[in-house]
N, C-alpha and C positions, 0 to 999 in steps of 0.2 A: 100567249107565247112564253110562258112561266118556263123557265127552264133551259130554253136558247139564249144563245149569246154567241155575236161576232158572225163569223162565217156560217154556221148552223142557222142563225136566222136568219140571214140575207137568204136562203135556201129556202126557206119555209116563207118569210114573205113573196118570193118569186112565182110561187107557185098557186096563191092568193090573189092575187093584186092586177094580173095578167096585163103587164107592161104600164099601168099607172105611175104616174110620178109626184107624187104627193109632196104640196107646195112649190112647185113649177109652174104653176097656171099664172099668167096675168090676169090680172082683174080687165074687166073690159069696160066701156067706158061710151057713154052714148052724150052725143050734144046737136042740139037743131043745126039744122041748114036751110033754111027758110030763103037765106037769100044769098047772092052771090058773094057779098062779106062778110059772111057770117065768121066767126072765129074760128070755126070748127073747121072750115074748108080752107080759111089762109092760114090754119096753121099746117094743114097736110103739104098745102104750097109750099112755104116755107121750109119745110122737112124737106121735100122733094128739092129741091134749087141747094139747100145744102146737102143734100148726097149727092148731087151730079160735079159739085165742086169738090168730091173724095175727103167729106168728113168721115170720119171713123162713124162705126154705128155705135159706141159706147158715147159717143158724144151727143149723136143724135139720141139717142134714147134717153140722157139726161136733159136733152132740150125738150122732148115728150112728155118730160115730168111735169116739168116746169110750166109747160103751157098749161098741160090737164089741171095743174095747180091752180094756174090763175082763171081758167076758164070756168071751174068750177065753182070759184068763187065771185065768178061774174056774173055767172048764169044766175046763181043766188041771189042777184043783186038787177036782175033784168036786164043783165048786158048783155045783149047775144053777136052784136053786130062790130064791124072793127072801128064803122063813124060813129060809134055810140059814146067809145072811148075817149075821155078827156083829160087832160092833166091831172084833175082834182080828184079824178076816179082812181088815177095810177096812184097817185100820194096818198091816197086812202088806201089801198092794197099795200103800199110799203109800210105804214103806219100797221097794219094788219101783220103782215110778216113779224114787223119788230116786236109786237104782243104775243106771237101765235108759239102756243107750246104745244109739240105734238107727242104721239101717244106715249113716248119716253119720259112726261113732263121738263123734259129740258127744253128751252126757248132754240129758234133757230139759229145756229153761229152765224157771226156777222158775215164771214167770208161766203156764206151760203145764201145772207141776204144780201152781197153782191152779186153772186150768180144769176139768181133773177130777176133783178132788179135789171141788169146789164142784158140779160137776156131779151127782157121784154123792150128795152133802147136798140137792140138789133133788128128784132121781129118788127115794128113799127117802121123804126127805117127803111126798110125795107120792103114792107108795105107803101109808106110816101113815094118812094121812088118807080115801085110798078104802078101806081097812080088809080090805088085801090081806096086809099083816103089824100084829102088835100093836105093835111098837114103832117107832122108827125108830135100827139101828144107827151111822147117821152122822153122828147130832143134836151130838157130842161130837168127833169132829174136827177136828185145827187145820189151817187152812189157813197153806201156808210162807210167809213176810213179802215184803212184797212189795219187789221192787227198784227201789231211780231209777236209772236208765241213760239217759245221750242216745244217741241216732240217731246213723247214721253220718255224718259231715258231708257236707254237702250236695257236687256238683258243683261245680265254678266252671266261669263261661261258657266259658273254653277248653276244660275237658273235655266239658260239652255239643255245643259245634261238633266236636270229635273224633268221638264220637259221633253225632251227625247225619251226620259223612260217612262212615260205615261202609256204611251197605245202596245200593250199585247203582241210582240214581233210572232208568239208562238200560233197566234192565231192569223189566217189568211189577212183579214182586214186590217189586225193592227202592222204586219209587216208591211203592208201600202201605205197606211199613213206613216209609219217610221220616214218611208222613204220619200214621204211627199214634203215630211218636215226638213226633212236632210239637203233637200235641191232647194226648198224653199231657203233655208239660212247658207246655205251654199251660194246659191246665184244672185241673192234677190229680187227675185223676180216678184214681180206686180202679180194678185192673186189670179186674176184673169187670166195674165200670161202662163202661171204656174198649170192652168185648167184649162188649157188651149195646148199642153204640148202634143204631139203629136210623137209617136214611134220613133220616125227617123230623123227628127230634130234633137235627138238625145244619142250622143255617139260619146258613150261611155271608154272604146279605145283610145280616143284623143281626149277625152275629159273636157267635153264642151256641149254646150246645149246652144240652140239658133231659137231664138228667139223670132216669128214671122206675123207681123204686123201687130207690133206691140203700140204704145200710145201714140199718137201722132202716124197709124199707120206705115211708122219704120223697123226695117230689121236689124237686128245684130246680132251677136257671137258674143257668148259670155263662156266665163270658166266654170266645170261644173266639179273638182278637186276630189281625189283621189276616194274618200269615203263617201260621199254621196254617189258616185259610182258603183260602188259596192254595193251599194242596198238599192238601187234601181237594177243592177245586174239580176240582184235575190230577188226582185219584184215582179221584173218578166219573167224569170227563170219559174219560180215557184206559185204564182200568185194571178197572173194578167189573165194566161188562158184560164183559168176555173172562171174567172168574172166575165169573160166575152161571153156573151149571146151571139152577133151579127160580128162575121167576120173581116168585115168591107168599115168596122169603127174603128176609126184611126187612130183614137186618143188614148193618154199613153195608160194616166192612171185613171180607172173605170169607179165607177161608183158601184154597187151592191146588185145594180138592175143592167149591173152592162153598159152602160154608155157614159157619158164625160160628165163632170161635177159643174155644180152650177155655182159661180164663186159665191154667193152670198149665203150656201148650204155649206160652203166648206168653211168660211169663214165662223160659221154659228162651231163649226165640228171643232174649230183651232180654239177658238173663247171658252169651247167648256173643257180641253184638255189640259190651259192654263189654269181652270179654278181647281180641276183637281192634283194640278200640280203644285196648288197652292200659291201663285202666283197672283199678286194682286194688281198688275199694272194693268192701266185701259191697252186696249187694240188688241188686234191678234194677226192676220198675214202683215198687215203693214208694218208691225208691233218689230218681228224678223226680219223685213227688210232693211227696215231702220237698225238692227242689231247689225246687220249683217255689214251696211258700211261702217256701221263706226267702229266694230272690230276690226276692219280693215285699218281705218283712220288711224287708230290707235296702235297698229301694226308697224306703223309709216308709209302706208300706201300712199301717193301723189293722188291728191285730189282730180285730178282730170283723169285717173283712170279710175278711181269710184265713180264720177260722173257719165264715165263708158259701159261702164257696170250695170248701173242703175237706167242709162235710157234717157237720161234729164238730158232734156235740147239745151237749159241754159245753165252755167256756170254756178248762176246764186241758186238756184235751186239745191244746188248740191251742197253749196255752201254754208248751210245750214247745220250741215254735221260738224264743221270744224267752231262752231259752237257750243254744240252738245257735248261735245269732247273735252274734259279739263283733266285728263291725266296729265299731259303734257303741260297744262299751265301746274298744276300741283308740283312736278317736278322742278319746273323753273324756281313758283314758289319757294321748295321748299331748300332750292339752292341759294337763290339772290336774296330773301328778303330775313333782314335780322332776328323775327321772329321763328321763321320757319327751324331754326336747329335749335334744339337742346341745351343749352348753358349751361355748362358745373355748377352744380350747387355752391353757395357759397357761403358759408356762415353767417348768420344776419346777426349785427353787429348788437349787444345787448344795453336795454337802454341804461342813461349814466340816474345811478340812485339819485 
């Protein structure tokens, strides 16, 4: 492929590849079911009982991880059954989490090894009470303390416009991504959400985008401002139809093959347009979301409508920016505290011979 680049290849892979989607595949995953509690089967139970209770499937499918995780290292260990499981097995699994560094060599974050630790305290329970084991071994379990850490700080506008001039506007694809960066720091929207829009959820004449079953399976109405308009206007106008294949694909921005992005490919796309933007902060869609309230913050937006913005059910979750944020204390600083102004120099007094 020596010699293409951008829209010219996405053309010449197309006609290769014959609808392949390279790195889309789930790995699959096999585990006994020898008996009727076996893990394998109460955890499909489990799945099932929470989608009928309208969990989000980004939830369940982090619960999916979660079990595969431990089941795999159960079955390692001759656990296959849910009476097999005992306290001292579970405390050994967390004890495992706490050591376990994966293919990143980074250890798991704690908040992560509350995830499943809390997870497998539900899944159990849960099991005791449809009276598939007598007891529940994880009723006693501590979960690890939880950390305050701030976020990485946000962008400053000069590193956004860095960034915005990374992808190619002259070429079909890089004018897509311009415009995917553009709604992404515009709205903030969750990378999911950003990859879930659809056509008519983006009404550029009113300058708003509907957000439809974002976390927590709720809707809302966010603002989508004057220039991220602009370049989703230039996106369908010049850019959507060359990328459709199947004209019944709702989604708004298409990937190379025609169909909707898979966020953990767009995410990989956002991370290497910050290293060649020379950017060295961690994250990348989260990275702009986070930019995108605390520019507001800093703006003097009222915290409850960042937190209408962003989707957060609760108050402190939002609250977290007006932490991040120390323009505003800098300025107080730099009014009240006697250090913060400048002093006339004064002649220092010479000492006595």
């Amino acid at each position: 492929m020596a010699g293409r680049r951008g829209f010219a290849a996405v053309a010449w892979l197309r006609e290769r590849t014959l609808g392949a989607r390279g790195g889309q595949d789930k790995r699959s995953f096999s585990f006994l079911r020898h008996a009727p509690d076996a893990l394998a089967i109460c955890a499909e139970d489990w799945l099932e009982h929470l989608r009928t209770r309208n969990y989000a499937e980004e939830t369940l499918t982090g619960r999916l991880f979660g079990l595969k995780s431990f089941m795999l290292w159960a079955e390692a260990r001759d656990v296959t059954r849910a009476c097999e499981v005992t306290r001292p097995i579970l405390e050994t699994y967390q004890r495992f989490l706490a050591r376990h560094e994966p293919a990143t060599g980074r250890r798991l974050a704690w908040s992560t090894q509350r995830e499943r630790i809390g997870m497998l305290r539900d899944w159990f329970r849960w099991l005791t009470r449809q009276n598939v084991i007598l007891h529940n071994p994880a009723s006693e379990l501590e979960l690890p303390r939880t950390e305050k850490r701030l976020p990485v700080a946000a962008l400053t506008p000069g590193e956004v416009a860095r960034l915005f001039a990374v992808p190619d506007v002259a070429d079909p694809l890089g004018l897509r991504d311009r415009a995917m960066l553009e709604v992404l720091y515009a709205t903030g929207l969750r990378r999911s959400e950003l990859c879930r829009l659809e056509c008519p959820d983006v009404n550029t004449e009113r300058g708003t985008v509907t957000v439809r079953q974002g976390k927590g399976n709720k809707d809302r109405v966010v603002p989508l401002g004057p220039r991220a308009a602009l370049w989703v206007e230039r996106y369908v106008r010049q850019v959507r139809g060359r990328l459709l294949i199947d004209t019944r694909t709702p989604a708004l921005f298409l990937t190379g093959y025609g169909g909707p992005f898979n966020p953990d490919v767009f995410s990989r796309m956002v991370s290497e347009w910050m290293a060649r933007a020379g950017l060295e902060k961690r994250g990348s869609c989260h990275l702009l979301r986070h930019t995108c309230a605390t520019h507001m913050l800093e703006g003097g937006a009222d915290i409850r409508f960042i937190q209408q913005l962003l989707g957060h059910e609760k108050l402190e979750t939002t609250a977290i920016y007006t932490e991040v944020t120390i323009r505003q204390l800098l300025e107080v600083h730099a009014r009240c505290h006697p250090s913060g102004k400048l002093l006339e120099a004064r002649p220092v007094p010479e000492a006595s011979a």
